[in-house]
C-alpha positions as CSV (number, residue, x, y, z in Angstrom):
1,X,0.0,0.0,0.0
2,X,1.9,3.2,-1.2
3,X,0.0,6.6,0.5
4,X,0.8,10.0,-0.8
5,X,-0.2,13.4,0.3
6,X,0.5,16.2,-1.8
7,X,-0.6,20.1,-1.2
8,X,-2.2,21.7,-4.2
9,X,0.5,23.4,-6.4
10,X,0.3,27.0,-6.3
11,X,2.2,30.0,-8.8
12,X,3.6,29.8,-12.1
13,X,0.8,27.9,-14.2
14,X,-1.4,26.5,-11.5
15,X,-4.7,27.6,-11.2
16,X,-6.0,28.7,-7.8
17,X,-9.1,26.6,-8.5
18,X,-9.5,22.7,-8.2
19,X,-10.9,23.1,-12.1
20,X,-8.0,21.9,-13.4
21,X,-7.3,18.7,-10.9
22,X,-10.6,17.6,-11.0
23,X,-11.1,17.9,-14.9
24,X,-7.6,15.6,-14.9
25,X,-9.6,13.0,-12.4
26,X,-12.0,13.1,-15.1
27,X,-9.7,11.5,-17.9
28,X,-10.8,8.3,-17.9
29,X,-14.4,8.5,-18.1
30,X,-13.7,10.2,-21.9
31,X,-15.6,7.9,-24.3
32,X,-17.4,5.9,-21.6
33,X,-20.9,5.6,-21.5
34,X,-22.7,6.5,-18.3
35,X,-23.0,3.2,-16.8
36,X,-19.3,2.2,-17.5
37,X,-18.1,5.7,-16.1
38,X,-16.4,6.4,-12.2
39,X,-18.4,9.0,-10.3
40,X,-16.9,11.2,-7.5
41,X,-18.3,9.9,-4.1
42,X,-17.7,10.6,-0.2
43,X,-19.3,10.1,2.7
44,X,-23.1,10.8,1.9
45,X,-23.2,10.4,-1.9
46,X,-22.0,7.7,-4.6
47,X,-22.7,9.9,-8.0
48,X,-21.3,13.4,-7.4
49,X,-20.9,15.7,-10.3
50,X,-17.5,17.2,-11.3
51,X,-19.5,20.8,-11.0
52,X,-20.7,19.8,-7.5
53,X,-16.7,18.7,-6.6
54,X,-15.5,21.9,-8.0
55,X,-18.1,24.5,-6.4
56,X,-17.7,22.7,-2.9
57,X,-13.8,22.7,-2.8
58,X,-13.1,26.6,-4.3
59,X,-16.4,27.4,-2.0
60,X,-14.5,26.1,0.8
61,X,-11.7,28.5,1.2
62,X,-12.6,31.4,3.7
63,X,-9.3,33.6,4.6
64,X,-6.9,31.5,2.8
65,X,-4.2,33.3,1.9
66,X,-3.3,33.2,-2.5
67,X,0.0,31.1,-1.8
68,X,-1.9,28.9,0.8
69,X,-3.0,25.6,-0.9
70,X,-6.6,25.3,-0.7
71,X,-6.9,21.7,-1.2
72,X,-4.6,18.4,-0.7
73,X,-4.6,15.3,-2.6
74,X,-4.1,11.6,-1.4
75,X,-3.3,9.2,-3.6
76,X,-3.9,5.3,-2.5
77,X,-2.7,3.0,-4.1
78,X,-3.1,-0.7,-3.7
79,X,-0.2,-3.2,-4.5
80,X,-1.0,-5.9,-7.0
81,X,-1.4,-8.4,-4.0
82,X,-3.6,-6.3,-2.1
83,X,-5.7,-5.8,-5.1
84,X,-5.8,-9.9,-5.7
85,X,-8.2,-9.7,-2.4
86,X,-10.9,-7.6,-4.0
87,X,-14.0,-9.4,-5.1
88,X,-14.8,-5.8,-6.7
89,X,-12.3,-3.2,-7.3
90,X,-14.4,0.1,-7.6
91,X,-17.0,-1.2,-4.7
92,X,-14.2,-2.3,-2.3
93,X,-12.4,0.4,-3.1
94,X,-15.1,3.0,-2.1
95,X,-15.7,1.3,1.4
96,X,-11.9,1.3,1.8
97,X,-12.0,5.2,1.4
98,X,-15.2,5.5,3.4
99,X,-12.9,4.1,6.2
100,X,-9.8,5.2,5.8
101,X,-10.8,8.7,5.7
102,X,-12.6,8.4,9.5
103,X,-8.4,7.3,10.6
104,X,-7.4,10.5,8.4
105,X,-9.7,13.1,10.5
106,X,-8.5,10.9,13.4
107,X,-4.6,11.8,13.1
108,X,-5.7,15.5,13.6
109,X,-4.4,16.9,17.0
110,X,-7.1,19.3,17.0
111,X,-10.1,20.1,18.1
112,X,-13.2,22.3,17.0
113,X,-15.4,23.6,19.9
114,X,-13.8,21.4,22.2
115,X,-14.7,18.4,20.6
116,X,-12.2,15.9,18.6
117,X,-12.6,16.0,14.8
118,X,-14.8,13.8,13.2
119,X,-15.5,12.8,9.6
120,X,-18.5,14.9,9.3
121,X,-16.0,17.9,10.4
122,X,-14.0,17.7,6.7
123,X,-15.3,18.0,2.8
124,X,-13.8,15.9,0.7
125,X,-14.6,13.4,-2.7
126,X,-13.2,10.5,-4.0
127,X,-12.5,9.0,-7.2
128,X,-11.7,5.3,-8.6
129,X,-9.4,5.2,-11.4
130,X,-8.2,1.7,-12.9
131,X,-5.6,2.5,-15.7
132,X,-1.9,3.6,-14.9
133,X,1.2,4.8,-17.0
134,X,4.4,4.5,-17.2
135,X,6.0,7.8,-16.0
136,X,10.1,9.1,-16.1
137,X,10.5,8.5,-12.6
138,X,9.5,4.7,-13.1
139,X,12.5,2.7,-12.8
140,X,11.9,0.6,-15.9
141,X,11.8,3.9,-17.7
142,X,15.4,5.2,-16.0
143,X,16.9,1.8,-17.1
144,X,15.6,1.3,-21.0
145,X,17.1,5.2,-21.4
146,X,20.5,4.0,-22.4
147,X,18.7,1.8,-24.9
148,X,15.7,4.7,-25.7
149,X,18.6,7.4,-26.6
150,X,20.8,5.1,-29.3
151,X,17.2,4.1,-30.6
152,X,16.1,7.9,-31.0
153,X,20.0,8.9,-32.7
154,X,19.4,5.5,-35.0
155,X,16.2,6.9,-36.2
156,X,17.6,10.7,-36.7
157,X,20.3,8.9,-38.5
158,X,18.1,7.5,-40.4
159,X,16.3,10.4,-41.6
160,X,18.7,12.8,-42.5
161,X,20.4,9.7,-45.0
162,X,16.5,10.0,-46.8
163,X,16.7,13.5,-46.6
164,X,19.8,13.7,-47.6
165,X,21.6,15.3,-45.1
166,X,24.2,12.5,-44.4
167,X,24.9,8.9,-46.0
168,X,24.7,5.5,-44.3
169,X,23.5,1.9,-44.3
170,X,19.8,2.2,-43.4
171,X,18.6,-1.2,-43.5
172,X,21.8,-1.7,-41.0
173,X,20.6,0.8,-38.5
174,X,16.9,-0.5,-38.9
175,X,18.4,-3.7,-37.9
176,X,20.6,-2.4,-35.1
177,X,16.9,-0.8,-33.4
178,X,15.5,-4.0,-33.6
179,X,18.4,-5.3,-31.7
180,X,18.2,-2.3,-29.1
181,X,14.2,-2.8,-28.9
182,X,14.8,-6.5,-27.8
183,X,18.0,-5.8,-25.5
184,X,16.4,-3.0,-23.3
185,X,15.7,-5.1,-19.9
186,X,11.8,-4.0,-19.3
187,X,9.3,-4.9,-21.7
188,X,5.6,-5.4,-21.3
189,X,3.6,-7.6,-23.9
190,X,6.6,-7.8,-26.4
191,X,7.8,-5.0,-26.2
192,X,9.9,-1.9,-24.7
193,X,8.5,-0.2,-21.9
194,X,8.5,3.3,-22.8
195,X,7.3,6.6,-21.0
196,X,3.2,7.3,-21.6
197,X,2.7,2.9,-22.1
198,X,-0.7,2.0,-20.5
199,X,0.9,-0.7,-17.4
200,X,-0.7,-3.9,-17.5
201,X,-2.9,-5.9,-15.0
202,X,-5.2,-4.5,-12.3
203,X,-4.0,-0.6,-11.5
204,X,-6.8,0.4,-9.6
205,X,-6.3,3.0,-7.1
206,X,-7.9,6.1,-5.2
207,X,-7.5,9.7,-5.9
208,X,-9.2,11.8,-3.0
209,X,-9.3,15.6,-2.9
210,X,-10.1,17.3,0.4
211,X,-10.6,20.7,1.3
212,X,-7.8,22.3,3.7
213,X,-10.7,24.1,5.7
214,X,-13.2,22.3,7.9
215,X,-16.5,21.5,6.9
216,X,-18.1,24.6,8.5
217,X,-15.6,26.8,6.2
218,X,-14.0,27.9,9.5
219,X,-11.2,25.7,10.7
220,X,-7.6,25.1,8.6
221,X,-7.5,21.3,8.6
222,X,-3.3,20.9,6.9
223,X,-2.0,17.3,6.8
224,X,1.3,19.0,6.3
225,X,1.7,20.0,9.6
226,X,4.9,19.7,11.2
227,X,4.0,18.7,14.4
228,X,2.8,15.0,15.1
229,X,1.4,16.8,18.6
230,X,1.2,19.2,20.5
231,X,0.1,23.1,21.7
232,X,0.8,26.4,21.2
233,X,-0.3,29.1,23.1
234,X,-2.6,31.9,21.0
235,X,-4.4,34.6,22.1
236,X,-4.4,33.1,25.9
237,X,-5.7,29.9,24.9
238,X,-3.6,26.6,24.5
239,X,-4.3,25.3,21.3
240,X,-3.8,21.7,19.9
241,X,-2.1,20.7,16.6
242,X,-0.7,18.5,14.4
243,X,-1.1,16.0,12.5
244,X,0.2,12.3,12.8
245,X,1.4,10.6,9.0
246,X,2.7,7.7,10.6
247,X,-0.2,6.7,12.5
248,X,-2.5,7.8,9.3
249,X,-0.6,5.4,7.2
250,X,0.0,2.4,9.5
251,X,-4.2,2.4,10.3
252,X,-4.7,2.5,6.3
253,X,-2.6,-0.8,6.4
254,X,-4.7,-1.9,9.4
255,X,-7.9,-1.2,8.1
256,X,-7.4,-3.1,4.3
257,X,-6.2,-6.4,6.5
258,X,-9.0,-6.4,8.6
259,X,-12.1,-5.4,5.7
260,X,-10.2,-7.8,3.3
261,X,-9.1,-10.5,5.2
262,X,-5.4,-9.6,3.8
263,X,-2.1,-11.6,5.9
264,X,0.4,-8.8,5.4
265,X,4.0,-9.7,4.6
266,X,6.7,-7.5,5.9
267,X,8.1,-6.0,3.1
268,X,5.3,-4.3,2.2
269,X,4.0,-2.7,5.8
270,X,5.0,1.1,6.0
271,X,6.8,0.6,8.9
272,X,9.4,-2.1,7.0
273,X,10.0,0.9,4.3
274,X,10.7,3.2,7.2
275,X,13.2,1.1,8.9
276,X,14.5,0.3,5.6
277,X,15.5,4.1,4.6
278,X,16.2,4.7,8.7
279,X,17.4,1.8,10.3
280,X,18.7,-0.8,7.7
281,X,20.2,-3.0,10.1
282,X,17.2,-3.4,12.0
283,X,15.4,-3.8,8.9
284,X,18.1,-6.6,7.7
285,X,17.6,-8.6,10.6
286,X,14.0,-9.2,11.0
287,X,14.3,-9.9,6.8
288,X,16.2,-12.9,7.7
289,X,14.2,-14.2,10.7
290,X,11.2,-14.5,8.8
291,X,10.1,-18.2,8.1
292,X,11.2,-19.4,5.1
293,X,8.0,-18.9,3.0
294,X,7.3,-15.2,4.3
295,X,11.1,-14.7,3.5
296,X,10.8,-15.8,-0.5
297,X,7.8,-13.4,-0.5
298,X,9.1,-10.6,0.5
299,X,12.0,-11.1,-1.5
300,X,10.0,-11.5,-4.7
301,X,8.0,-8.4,-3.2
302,X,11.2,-7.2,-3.4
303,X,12.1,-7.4,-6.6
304,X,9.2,-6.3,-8.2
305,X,9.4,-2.8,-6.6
306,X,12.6,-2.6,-9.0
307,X,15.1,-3.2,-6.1
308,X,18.1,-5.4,-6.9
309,X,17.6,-9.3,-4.7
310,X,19.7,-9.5,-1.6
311,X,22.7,-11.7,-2.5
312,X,21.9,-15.5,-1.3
313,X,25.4,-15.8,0.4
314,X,26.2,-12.9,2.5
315,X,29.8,-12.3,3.7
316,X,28.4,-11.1,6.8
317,X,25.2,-9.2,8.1
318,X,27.2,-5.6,8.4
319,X,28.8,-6.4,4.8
320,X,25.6,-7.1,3.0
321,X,24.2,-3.6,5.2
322,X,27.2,-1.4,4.1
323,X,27.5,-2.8,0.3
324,X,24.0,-3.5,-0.3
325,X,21.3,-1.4,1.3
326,X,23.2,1.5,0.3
327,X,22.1,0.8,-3.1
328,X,18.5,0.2,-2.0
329,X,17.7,2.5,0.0
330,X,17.6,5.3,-2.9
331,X,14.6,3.2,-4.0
332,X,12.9,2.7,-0.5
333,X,13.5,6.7,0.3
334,X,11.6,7.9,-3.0
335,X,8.6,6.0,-1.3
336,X,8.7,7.0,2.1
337,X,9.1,10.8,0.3
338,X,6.6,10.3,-1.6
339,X,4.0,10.2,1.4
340,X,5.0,14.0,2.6
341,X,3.9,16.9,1.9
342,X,4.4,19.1,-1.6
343,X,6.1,16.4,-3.8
């Protein structure tokens, strides 16, 4: 389960409305008819319009200041063997959110009128999408460059010998890209995996926009607090915030287990990621006490995340920790970034 939560991007070409956001959210329903199509849906209602979204987010924004985000986004996103324990992906999906957005008001350290912050406190809507591409930060993209940039010269070679330009073997070169097509080490279906390729198999996952004031249009409600918790004192009173990531993230783990009936391996629980980035050690040694079939999971969990297999036949635990997870953790640390604030 990957969590992210990003502010709204204000300046330069971004729009101080959600417009633009939720019109993106809106890209895959193009060409669908109405049945087939993903709705926006929260708490109260399955079937919200795209106006309704829009009016109720830039609505929601009383003594925000222009460079204050009005809005953040979470992203959840499901791992293919989390997704394997859906009977339904968009129905499943929707309860998840239901529930994990009761833990999200929960990891507030605040209060309104005295009272903790409950879900009916904060405006926000949901959206199921199913299809995901293959972006430039993707790994598979990074490694098939080598092989992407000889194949791009090859074909600008190729066209200034028909334009006359330069002279050359063209049926050489053409075979020469056939080679490089076949050579790059991710392909999907065939062939190279390239930047904008639909990825295969079951990509569903949740995009959910929420409104940085309360409800009531009254109360700043920022998930990118700095503080986990605590108070400050203003205007004589003492005032809590905050607002807990770690705990947000480790209930949305929780919370798919229970509704799912999901057994969890250790490689893929927030906390693992964390102590693989912080405390690699720590997170090298309970790797190897797992039983044997919980261990070749987590290894193949591993590798599919892109990460290169832990040799079979360490030298020693501290070796394999100095030499290995040094390399690793870039990977692991672009995850547990990716669940701050403003990425």
């Amino acid at each position: 389960m990957y969590i992210t939560i990003t502010a709204q991007k204000l300046g330069g070409n971004y729009s101080q409305s959600s417009a633009d956001f939720v019109g993106y959210l809106e890209k895959e329903n193009e060409g669908l008819e109405q049945q087939d199509m993903e709705h926006f849906f929260n708490q109260y209602g399955d079937e919200i319009s795209t106006e309704e979204v829009v009016k109720e987010i830039d609505g929601n924004t009383a003594k925000l200041k222009k460079k204050e985000p009005k809005f953040y986004s979470i992203t959840v996103s499901p791992s293919k063997y989390e997704l394997r324990r859906l009977q339904n992906s968009s129905e499943d999906l929707k309860t998840y959110t239901k529930e994990i957005m009761k833990d999200y008001v929960a990891s507030f350290n605040r209060e309104i009128n005295g009272r903790p912050i409950t879900i009916d406190d904060i405006k926000y809507y949901a959206k199921i999408e199913h299809q995901r591409t293959f972006k430039g930060t993707d790994f598979q993209i990074k490694e098939n460059q080598p092989f992407a940039t000889k194949i791009l010269q090859l074909k600008t070679d190729i066209r200034n010998i028909q334009e006359g330009r330069a002279e050359g073997n063209i049926k050489q070169m053409k075979r020469e890209i056939v080679k490089l097509e076949r050579q790059a080490p991710h392909q999907q279906s065939g062939k190279r995996i390239v930047q904008g390729m639909a990825k295969d198999g079951n990509q569903s996952h949740i995009h959910i926009i929420v409104s940085r004031k309360d409800a009531s249009n009254s109360v700043s409600l920022s998930p990118g607090s700095k503080h986990k918790a605590s108070e400050v004192e203003m205007h004589g009173k003492n005032v809590k915030r905050g607002f807990d990531r770690d705990k947000f993230f480790e209930k949305a783990e929780k919370i798919f287990d229970k509704t799912f009936g999901y057994k969890r391996n250790f490689a893929e629980t927030y906390k693992a990621r964390k102590d693989f980035v912080k405390n690699p050690n720590i997170y090298f040694a309970a790797l190897m006490k797992l039983p044997a079939n919980e261990k070749a999971l987590a290894f193949k969990m591993i590798t599919k995340t892109g990460l290169p297999v832990i040799p079979s036949i360490p030298v020693s635990q501290a070796q394999i920790a100095l030499r290995v997870f040094k390399r690793l953790r870039r990977g692991a640390e672009v995850a547990i970034k990716s669940s701050s604030i403003g990425i």
